[in-house]
C-alpha positions in Angstrom: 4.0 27.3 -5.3 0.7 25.7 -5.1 0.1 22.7 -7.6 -3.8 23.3 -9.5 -6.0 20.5 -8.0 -7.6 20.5 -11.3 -4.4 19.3 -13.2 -4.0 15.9 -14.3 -1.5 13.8 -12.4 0.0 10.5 -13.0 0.6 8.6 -10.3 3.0 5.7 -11.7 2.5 2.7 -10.0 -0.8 3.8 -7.9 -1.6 0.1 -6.8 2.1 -0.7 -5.2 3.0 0.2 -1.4 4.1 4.2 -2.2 1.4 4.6 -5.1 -1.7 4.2 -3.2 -0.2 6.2 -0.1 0.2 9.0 -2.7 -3.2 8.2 -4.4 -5.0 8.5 -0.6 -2.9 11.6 0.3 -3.3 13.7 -3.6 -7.3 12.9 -2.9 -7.2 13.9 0.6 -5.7 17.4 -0.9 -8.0 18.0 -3.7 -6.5 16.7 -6.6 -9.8 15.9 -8.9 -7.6 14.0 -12.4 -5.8 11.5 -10.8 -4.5 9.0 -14.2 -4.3 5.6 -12.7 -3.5 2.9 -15.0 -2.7 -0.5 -13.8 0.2 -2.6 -15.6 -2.4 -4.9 -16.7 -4.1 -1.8 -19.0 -0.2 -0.1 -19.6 2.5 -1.7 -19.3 5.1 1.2 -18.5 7.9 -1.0 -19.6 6.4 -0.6 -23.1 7.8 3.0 -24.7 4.7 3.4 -27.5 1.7 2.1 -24.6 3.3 5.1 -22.3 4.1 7.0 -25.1 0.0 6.8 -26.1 -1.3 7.0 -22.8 0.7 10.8 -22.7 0.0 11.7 -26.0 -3.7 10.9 -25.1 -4.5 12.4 -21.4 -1.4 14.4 -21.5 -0.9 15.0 -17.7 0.9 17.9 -16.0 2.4 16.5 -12.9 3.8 12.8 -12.5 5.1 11.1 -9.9 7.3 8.4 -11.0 6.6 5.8 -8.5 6.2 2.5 -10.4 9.3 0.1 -10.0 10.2 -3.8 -9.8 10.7 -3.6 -5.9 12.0 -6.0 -3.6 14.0 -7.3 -0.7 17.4 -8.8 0.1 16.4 -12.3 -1.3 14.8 -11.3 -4.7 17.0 -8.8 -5.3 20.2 -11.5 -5.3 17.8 -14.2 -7.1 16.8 -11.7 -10.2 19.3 -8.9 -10.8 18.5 -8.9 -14.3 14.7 -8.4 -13.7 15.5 -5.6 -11.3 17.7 -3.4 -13.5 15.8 -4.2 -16.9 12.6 -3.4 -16.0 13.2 -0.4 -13.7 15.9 1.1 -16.4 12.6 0.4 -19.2 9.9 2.3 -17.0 12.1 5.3 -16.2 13.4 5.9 -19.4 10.1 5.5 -21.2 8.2 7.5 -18.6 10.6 10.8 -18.4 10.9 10.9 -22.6 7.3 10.6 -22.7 7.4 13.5 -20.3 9.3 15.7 -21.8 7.9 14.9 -25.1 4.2 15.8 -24.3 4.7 18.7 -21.8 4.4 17.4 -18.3 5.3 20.6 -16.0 6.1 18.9 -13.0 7.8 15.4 -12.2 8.9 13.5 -9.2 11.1 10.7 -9.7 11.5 8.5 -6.6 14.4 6.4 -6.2 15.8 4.9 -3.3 18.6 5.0 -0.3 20.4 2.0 -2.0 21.5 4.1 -4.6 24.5 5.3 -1.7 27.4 3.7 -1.2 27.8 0.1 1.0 29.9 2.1 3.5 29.0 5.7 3.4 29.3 7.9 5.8 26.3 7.8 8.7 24.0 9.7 8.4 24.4 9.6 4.9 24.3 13.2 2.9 23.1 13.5 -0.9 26.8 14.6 -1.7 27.6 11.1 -0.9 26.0 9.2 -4.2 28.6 7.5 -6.2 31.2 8.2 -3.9 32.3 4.3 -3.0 31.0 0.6 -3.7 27.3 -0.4 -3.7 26.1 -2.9 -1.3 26.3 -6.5 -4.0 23.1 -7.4 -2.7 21.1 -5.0 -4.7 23.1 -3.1 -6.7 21.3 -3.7 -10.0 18.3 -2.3 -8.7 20.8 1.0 -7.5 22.0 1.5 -10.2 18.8 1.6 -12.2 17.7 4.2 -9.5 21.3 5.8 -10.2 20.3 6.0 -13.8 17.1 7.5 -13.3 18.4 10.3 -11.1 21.3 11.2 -13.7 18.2 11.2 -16.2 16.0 13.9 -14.3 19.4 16.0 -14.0 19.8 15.8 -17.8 16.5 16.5 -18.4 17.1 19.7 -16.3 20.7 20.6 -17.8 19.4 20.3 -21.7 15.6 21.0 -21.2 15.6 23.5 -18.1 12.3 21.4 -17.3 11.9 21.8 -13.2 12.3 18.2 -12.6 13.4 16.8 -9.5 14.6 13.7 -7.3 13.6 12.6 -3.9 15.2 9.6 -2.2 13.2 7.5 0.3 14.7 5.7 2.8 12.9 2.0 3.8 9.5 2.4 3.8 6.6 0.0 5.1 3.1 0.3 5.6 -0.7 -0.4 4.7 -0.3 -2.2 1.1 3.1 -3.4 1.6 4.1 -6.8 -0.3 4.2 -9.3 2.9 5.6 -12.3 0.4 7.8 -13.8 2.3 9.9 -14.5 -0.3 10.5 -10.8 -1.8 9.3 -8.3 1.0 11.6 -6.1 2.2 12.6 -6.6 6.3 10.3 -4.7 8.3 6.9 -6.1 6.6 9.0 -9.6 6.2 9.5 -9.2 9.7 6.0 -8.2 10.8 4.4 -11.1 8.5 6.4 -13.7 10.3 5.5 -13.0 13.7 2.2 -12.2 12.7 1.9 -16.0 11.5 4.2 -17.7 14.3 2.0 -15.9 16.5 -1.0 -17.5 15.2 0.0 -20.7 15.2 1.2 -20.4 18.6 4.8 -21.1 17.3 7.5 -21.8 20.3 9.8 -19.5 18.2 10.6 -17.6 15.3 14.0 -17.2 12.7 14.8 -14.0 11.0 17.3 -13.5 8.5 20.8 -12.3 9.8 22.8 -11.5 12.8 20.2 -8.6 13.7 23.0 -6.5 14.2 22.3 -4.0 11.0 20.7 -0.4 11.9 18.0 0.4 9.5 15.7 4.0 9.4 12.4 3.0 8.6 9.5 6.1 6.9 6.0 5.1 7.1 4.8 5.5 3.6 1.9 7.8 4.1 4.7 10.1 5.7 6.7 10.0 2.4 3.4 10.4 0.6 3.4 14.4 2.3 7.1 15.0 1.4 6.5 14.1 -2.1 3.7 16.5 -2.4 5.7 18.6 -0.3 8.9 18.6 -2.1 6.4 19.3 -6.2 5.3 22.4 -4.2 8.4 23.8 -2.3 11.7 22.4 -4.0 13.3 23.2 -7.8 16.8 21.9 -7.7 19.4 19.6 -9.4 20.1 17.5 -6.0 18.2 14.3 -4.9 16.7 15.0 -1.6 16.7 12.7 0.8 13.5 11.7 2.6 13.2 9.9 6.0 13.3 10.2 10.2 16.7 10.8 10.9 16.3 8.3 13.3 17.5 4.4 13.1 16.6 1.2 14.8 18.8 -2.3 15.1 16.6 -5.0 13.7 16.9 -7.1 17.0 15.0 -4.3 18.3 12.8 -3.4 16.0 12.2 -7.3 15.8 11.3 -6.7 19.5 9.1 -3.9 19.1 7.3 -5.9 16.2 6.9 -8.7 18.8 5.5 -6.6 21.2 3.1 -5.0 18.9 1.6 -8.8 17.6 1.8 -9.8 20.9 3.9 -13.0 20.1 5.8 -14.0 23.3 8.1 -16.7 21.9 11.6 -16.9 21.5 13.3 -14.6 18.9 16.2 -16.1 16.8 18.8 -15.1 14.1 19.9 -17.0 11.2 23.9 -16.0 10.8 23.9 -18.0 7.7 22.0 -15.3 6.0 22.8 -11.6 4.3 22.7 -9.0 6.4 23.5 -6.2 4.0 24.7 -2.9 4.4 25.3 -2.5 8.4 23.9 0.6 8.7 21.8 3.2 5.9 20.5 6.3 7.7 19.9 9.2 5.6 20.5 13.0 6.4 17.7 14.5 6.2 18.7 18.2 6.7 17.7 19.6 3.7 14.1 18.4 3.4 13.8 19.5 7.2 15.0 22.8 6.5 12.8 23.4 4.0 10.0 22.6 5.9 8.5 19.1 5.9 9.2 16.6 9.1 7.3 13.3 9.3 4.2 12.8 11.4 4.7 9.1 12.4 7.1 7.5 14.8 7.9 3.9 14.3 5.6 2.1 17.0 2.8 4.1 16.1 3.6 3.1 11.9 4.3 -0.7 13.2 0.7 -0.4 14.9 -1.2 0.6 11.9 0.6 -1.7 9.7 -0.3 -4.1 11.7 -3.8 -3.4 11.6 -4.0 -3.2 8.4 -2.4 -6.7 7.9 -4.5 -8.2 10.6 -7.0 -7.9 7.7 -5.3 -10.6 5.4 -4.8 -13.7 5.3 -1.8 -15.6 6.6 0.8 -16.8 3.7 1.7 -19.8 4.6 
C-alpha cells in the first residue's frame, strides 16, 4: 500500500537525530505536508497544545519520533526526566490520534525495551521476558508503555497502528554532548577532539568488551517508511543490521576514520551496560527492507558531517 504524498504527516520530533533523517528521506519521496513543530512552538508533553495542533491540521500519518533521549550517563543521572517526559509525549500524542482520525501511526521505541540478558540476537517474542538493564530502564519502560499503548489502540479501536524498534542509531544530527550522547557519537566526538589537540591518548568509558549493532539513521529513516507502507500487525518489529561490533573495535575503526594515532584506553571504573544487544532482524528482512549502509561507510559520513562543528570542549 502506497502512502498519498499529498497527506499530512507529522513527523514528532523532526529537529532530533531520527526526525530530521525522516524529514530528508519523506521529502526525498514526495511527501508535500510535512507538520513540523518544534517544542519551542508545541510542547508535546502538553496534552491540550497536541491536542490543538491535531484538532487544527489534523494529519493522517504520524511518526512518533520525539523522545527525551540519551546515553548511559544521563540516563542513570535523570531517570525521572526520562520516564516522565517520554510517558507524557506518547500518551498525549496517540489519544490525540485516535481522537482526530490519524490513519496511519509509527511509534518508535527502542532495543532497550529487551531484557539485560536476552537471548542474542534478540527476537520481538523476547520483550518482557527477564530484567532490564538498571542503567536505563526508566526510559524502557516508557518505550514499554508506548508499545503496549499502540497494541491497545489496535485491540479496542482496530486502528492499523504499529511499532518498530530501532537498534542504536548514530549519524548526521546526532547529540555529540559529551555528557548525554549515546557511545558511538560519544565515541566519535572524543577522538575527533583528542585528535585535534594532538592528545597523546584518549579514555572511553568501560572495559570495551560490550558488543553493540549500530543503524545509520537515514537507514532506519527507509524502514520506517517502509514498514507505514508494507507492515499492519500487532508485533514490534525490530529494525537494524544483524550485524554487531565490540566497542574496542569500533573505537578502532572510529580512530582510523579521524585519523587519530594515539593510544586508546578504557576506564573499568565505568558502566558498561548490557554486554551484548543485537537485534533479529528476520522479520523486517523478510518482508523486504535491508539497510543500505555498513558501519565504516556510516562512521565516514558522520564524521563529515561533524567535521562541520565546532569542538565541545
Amino acid at each position: 500500500m502506497e502512502l498519498p504524498r499529498n497527506a499530512t504527516v507529522h513527523i514528532a520530533g523532526h529537529r532530533g537525530l531520527v526526525g530530521s533523517a525522516l524529514v530528508r528521506h519523506f521529502t526525498e519521496q514526495g511527501f508535500t505536508d510535512l507538520l513540523l513543530r518544534s517544542s519551542d512552538v508545541v510542547d508535546l508533553r502538553e496534552r491540550d497544545a497536541v491536542r490543538r495542533l491535531y484538532a487544527a491540521e489534523r494529519p493522517r500519518i504520524v511518526v512518533l519520533a520525539a523522545a527525551r533521549v540519551g546515553g548511559i550517563a544521563a540516563n542513570s543521572a535523570r531517570p525521572v526526566d526520562f520516564l516522565s517526559d517520554n510517558l507524557r509525549i506518547q500518551v498525549n500524542v496517540l489519544d490525540a490520534a485516535r481522537e482526530f482520525g490519524v490513519e496511519h501511526l509509527l511509534f518508535l521505541g527502542s532495543s532497550c525495551i529487551y531484557p539485560k540478558f536476552a537471548p542474542q540476537p534478540i527476537p520481538e517474542s523476547a520483550l518482557l521476558s527477564g530484567p532490564l538493564e538498571p542503567t536505563n530502564d526508566a526510559y524502557a519502560i516508557a518505550k514499554i508503555a508506548g508499545l503496549l499503548h499502540v497494541q491497545a489502540l489496535r485491540r479496542q479501536y482496530g486502528l492499523p497502528y504499529i511499532s518498530a524498534m530501532p537498534t542504536n542509531l548514530y549519524g548526521p544530527g546526532d547529540c555529540l554532548d559529551l555528557r548525554t550522547s549515546h557511545v558511538l557519537p560519544a565515541m566519535l566526538q572524543r577522538t575527533h577532539e583528542a585528535h585535534a589537540r594532538k592528545a597523546a591518548r584518549i579514555t572511553h568509558w568501560g572495559s570495551g568488551t560490550p558488543r553493540r549493532e549500530f543503524l545509520y539513521v537515514d537507514d532506519l529513516a527507509r524502514a520506517c517508511l517502509f514498514l507505514l507502507e508494507h507492515y499492519d500487525g500487532d508485533a514490534p518489529v525490530n529494525v537494524g543490521t544483524g550485524e554487531d561490533i565490540e566497542l574496542r573495535e569500533l573505537a578502532e575503526l572510529i580512530a582510523e576514520t579521524v585519523g587519530y594515532r594515539g593510544a586508546v584506553e578504557w576506564d573499568t571504573g565505568r558502566p558498561d551496560g548490557t554486554p551484548r544487544k543485537l537485534l533479529d532482524v528476520s522479520v523486517i528482512n523478510a518482508l523486504g527492507w535491508k539497510p543500505e549502509f555498513g558501519l565504516r561507510d556510516g562512521v565516514r559520513r558522520t564524521y563529515e558531517w561533524l567535521n562541520g562543528r565546532p569542538t565541545t570542549g
